[in-house]
matplotlib code that plots the C-alpha trace (Angstrom):
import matplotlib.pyplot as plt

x = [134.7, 132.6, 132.2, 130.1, 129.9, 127.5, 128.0, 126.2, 129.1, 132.7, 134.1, 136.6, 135.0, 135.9, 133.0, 134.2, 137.9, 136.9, 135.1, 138.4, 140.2, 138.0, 138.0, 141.4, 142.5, 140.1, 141.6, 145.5, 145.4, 142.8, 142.3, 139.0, 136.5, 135.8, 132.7, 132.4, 128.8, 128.4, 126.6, 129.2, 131.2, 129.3, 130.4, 133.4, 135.0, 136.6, 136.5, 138.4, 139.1, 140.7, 142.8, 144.2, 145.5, 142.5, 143.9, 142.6, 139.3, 136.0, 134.0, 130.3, 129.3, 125.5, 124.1, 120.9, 122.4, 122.7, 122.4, 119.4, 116.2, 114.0, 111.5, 111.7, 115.7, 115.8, 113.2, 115.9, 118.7, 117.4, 116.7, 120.2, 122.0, 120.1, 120.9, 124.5, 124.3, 122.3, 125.5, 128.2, 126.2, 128.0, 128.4, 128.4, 127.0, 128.3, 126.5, 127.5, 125.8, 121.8, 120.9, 123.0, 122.7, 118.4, 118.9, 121.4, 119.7, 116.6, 118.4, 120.5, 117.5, 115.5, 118.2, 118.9, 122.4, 123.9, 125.8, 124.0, 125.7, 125.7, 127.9, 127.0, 129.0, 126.5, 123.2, 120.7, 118.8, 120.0, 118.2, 119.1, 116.4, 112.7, 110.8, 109.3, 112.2, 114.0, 110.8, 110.8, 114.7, 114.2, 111.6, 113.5, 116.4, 114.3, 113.2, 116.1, 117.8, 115.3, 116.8, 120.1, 121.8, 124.4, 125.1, 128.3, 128.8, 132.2, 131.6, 129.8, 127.3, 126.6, 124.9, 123.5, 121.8, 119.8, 119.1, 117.3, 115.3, 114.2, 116.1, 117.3, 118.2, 121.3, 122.4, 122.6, 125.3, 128.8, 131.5, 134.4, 136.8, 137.2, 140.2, 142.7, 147.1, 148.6, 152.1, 152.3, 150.4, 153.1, 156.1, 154.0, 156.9, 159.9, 157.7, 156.9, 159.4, 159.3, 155.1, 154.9, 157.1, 155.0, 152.4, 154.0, 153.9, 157.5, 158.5, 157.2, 154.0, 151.2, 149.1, 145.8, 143.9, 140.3, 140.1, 136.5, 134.7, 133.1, 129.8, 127.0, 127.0, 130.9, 131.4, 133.4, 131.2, 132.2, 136.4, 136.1, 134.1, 136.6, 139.8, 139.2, 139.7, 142.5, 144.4, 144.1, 145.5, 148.2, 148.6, 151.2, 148.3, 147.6, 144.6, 144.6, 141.6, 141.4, 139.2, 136.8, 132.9, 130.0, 131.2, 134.7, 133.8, 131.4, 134.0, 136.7, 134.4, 133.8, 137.8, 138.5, 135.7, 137.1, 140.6, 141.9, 142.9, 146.8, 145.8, 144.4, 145.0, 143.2, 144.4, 141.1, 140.6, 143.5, 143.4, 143.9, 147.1, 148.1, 146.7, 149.6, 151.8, 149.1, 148.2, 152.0, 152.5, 150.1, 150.0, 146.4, 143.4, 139.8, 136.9, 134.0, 131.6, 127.4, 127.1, 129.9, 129.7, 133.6, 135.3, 138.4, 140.5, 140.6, 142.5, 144.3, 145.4, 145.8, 147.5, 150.3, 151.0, 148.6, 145.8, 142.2, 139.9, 136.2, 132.4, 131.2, 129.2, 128.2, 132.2, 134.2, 134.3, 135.6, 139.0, 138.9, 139.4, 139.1, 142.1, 144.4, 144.0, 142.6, 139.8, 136.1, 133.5, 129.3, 128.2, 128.1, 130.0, 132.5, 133.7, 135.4, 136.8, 138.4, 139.8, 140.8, 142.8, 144.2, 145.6, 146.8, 148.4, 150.7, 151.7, 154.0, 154.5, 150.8, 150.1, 153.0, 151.7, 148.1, 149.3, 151.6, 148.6, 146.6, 149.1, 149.7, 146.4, 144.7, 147.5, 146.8, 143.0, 142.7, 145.2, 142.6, 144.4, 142.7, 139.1, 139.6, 140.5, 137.5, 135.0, 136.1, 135.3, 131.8, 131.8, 133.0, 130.6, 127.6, 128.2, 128.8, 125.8, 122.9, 120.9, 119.9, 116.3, 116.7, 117.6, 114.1, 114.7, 117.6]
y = [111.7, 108.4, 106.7, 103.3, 100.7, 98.4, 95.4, 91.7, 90.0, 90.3, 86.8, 87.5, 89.5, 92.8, 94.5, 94.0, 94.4, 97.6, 98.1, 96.8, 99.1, 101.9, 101.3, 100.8, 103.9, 106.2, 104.9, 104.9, 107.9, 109.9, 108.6, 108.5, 106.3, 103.5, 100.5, 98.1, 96.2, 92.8, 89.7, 86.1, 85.8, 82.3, 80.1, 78.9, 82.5, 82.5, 85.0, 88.3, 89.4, 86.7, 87.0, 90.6, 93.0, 94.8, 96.3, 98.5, 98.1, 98.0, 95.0, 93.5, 90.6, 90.0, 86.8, 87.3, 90.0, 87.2, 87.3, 85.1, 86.9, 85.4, 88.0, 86.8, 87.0, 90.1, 92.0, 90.8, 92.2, 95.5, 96.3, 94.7, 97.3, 100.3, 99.2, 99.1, 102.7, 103.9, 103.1, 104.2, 107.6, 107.6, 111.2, 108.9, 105.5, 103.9, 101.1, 98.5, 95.3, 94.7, 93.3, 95.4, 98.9, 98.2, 97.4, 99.8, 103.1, 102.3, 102.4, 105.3, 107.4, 106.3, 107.7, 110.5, 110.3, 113.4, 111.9, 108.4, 106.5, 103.7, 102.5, 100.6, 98.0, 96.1, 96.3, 93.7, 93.3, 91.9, 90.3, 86.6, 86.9, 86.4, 89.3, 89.4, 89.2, 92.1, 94.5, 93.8, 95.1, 97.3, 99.0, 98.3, 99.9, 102.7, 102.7, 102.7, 105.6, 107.6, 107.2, 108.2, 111.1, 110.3, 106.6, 106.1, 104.4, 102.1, 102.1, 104.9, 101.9, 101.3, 105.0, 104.8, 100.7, 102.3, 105.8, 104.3, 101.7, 104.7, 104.3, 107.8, 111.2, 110.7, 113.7, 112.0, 109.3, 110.2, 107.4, 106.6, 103.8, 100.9, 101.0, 98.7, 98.2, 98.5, 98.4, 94.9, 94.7, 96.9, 94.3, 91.4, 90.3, 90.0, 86.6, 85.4, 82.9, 81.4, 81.1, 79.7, 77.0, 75.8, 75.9, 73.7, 76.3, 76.5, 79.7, 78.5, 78.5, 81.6, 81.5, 82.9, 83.6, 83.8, 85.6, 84.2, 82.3, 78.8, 79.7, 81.1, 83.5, 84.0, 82.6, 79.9, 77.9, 80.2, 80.2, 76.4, 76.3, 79.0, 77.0, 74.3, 76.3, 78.0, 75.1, 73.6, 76.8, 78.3, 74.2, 76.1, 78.1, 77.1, 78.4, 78.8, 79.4, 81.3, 81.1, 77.8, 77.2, 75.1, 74.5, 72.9, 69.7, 70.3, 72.7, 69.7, 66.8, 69.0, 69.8, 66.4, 65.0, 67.7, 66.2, 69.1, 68.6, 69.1, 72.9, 73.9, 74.5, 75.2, 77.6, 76.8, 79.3, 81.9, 84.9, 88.4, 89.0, 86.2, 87.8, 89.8, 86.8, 84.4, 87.8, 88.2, 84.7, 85.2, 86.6, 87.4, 88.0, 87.1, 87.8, 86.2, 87.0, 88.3, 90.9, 92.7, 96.1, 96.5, 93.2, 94.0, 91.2, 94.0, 96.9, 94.5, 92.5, 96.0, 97.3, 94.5, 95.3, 92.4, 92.6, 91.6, 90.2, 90.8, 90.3, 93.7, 93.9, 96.8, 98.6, 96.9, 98.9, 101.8, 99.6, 97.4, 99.9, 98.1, 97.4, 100.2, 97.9, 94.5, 93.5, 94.0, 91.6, 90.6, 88.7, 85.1, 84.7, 82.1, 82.6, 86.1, 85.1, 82.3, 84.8, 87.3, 85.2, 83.3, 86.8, 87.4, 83.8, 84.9, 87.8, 88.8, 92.0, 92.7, 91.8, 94.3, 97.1, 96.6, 95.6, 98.8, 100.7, 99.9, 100.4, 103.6, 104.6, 102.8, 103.0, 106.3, 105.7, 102.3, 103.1, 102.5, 106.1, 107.8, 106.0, 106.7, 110.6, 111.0, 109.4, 111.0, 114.4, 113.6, 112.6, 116.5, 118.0, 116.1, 117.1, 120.5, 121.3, 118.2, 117.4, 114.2, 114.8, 115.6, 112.3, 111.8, 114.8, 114.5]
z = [104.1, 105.5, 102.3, 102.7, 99.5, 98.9, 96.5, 96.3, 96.9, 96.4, 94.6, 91.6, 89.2, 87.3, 89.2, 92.5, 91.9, 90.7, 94.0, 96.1, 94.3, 95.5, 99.0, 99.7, 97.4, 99.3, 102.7, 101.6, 99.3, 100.7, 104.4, 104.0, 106.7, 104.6, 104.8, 102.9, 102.9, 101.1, 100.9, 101.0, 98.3, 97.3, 93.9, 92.4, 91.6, 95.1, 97.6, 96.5, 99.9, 101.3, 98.1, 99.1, 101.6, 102.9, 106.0, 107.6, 105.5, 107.4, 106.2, 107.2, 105.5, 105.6, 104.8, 103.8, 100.8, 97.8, 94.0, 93.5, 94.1, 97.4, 98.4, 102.6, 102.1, 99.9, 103.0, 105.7, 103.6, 103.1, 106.2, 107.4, 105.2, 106.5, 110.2, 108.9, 107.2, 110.2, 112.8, 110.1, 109.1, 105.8, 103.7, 100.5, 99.6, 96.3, 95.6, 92.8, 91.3, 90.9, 94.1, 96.1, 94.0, 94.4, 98.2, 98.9, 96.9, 98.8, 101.9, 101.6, 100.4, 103.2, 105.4, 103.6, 102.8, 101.1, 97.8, 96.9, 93.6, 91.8, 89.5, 86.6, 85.5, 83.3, 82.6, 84.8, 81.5, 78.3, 75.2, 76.3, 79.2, 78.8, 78.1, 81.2, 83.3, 81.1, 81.9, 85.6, 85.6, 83.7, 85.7, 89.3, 88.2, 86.9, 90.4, 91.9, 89.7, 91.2, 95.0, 93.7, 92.9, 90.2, 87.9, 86.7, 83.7, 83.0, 79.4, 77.3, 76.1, 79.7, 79.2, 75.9, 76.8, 80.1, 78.6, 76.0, 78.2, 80.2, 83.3, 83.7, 81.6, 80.0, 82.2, 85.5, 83.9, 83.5, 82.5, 84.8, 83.3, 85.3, 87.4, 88.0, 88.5, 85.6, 86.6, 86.8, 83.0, 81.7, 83.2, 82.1, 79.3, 82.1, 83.2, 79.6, 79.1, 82.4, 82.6, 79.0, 80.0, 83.1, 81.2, 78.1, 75.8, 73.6, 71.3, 68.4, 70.0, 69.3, 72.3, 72.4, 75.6, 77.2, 80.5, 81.6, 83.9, 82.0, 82.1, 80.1, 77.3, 77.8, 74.6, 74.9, 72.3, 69.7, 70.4, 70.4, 67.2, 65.9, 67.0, 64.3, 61.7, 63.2, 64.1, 60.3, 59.0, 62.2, 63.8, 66.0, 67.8, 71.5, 73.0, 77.1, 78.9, 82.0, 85.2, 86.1, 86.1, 86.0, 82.3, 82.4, 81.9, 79.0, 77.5, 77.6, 76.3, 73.2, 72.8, 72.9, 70.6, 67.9, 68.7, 69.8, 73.8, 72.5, 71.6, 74.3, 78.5, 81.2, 84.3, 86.5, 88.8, 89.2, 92.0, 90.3, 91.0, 88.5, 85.6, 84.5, 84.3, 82.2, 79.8, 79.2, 78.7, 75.9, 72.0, 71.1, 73.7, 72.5, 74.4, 72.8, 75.7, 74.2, 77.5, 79.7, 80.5, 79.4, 80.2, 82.3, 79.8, 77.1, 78.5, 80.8, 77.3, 75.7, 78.6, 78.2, 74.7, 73.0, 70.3, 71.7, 69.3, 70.5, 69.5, 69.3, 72.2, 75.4, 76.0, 74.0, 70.8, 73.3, 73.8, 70.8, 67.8, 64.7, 62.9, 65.6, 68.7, 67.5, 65.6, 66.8, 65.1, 65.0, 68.0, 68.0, 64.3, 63.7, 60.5, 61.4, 64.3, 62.9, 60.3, 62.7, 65.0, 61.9, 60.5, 64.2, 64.2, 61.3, 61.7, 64.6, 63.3, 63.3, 66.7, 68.2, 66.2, 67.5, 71.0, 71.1, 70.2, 72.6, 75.4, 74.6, 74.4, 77.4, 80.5, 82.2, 81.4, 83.4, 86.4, 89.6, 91.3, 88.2, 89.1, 92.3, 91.6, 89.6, 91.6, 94.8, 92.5, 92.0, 96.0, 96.5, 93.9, 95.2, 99.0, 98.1, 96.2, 97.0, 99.6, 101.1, 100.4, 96.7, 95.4, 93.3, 91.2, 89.7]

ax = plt.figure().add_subplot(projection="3d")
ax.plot(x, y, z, "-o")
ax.set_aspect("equal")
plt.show()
């Protein structure tokens, strides 16, 4: 197949690791003629593929394909992906993100590509945006499900949030779990001693860990707030906060003025294939974001054998099982997640039942080959039975 994807840009993200994952497996596995369109991977994420091996990955960068919205910019950078499609002639277009899965539907239908899909890793519109701004995306990527064939879903709830906001039939989703390698998860305890020891961490020490960026509505307010009551109750708790953002410095004048810089560390910005080590070196993951389709932290933590504690928001009550795999709480509370992680804090045995749960549950389902597998299926079914022209009614 000539498989093109689209995607706004490729920094470090779950959405676009997912989409690296893709790629390569449908060139190495499958050998597959790969594209990959994107805009530059702009902000203080970092830039995923410079990060990995993409050989023999075909990549075009265009400039004018960036996250913020610019009507003059937006024009030039639909009509720069259609001149890409147009000289690759793709059978399939996958198209991920908002920006790129509008720009790139419209494209591929105008060109009539056989198998056209999007995948949905979160929803574009949330209840912490203006009213306004939720309608207008909720209505473009109504639009824009039109000039596709099929939407895949990485959480059930991705299904059930746009289904009910009138974006498509519920029968044009289907859910593929987000891939990633989980063979380096699963050896993440051969590493423990040695990373908790760079970072200062001794065996006494119950560390519990935030895979994030520092920025908006990823709920680092909350595990701050939390981590004064958990500190007066579990004082050997150490809390270590991954990835970097606009909010660092905010995050670590507010540690300090609760006098709490001794229980806590940050990573700043770490490339992917460091994650294993840092979720190993952990004991407890909490993901206290208020919107994630399903945050990659959670099977990745699960994955490794650790309980994740998590607002119950979008995916995460498909990974985060109530009292099997970790605890699963009301967004934005305090209180409870104090208590949870305190109960986590002191009880080792606790934390390797729920950690042992969820790794035996959640492996096979989060290993990228089985993504890739099952999206290459719907590739198959799509150019076997649909037509480029079709698109608008299913």
């Amino acid at each position: 197949m000539r498989i093109a994807h689209v995607i706004t840009r490729m920094i470090v993200g779950g959405a676009q690791e997912n989409t690296l994952f893709n790629c390569l497996d449908l060139l190495r596995l499958y050998g597959d003629d790969v594209l990959l369109i994107t805009g530059p991977a702009l902000g203080p994420e970092g830039d995923l593929l410079r990060q990995n091996d993409t050989t023999g990955l075909s990549v075009v960068e265009i400039p004018s394909l960036r996250r913020e919205i610019h009507p003059w910019r937006d024009w030039q950078a639909r009509w720069a992906v259609q001149r890409e499609l147009t000289a690759f002639q793709p059978d399939v277009v996958h198209t991920h993100s908002a920006k790129g899965g509008f720009l790139g539907r419209l494209a591929a239908h105008a060109l009539r590509v056989p198998a056209i899909v999007h995948t949905v890793h979160g929803a574009p519109f949330h209840p912490y945006q203006s009213a306004v701004a939720r309608q207008l995306f909720c209505q473009l990527e109504r639009y824009a499900a039109g000039k596709c064939h099929v939407l895949v879903s990485v959480a059930d709830a991705m299904t059930d949030m746009l289904v009910d906001a009138g974006v498509a039939p519920r029968e044009k989703f289907t859910t593929v779990s987000s891939g990633m390698e989980v063979e380096p998860l699963l050896a993440a305890g051969a590493t423990r001693a040695e990373v908790r020891a760079e970072l200062g961490f001794t065996d006494e020490h119950v560390v519990i860990g935030k895979i994030a960026r520092l920025f908006h509505l990823k709920g680092h307010t909350y595990v701050i707030e939390a981590a004064e009551q958990v500190i007066r109750e579990q004082p050997q708790v150490r809390f270590l906060f991954i990835g970097d953002g606009i909010l660092r410095d905010e995050f670590e004048r507010r540690i300090a003025d609760a006098g709490l810089t001794d229980h806590f560390r940050f990573t700043g910005l770490v490339p992917p294939s460091a994650i294993p080590r840092l979720v190993g070196a952990m004991d407890v993951l909490v993901h206290a974001s208020l919107r994630e389709g399903l945050a990659r932290a959670l099977p990745q933590a699960l994955i490794a054998g650790k309980p994740a504690v998590s607002y119950d928001i979008d995916g995460a009550r498909e990974v985060v099982l109530d009292g099997e795999t970790g605890f699963l709480l009301p967004p934005q509370s305090v209180a409870p997640l104090a208590e949870a992680l305190i109960r986590l804090a002191a009880d080792a045995s606790l934390r390797q039942r729920l950690g042992g749960n969820g790794q035996r549950r959640f492996t096979d389902q989060f290993r990228h080959e089985t993504m890739t597998r099952r999206l290459r299926e719907i590739y198959q079914r799509l150019l076997g039975g649909a037509t480029a022209g079709d698109s608008d009614s299913r």
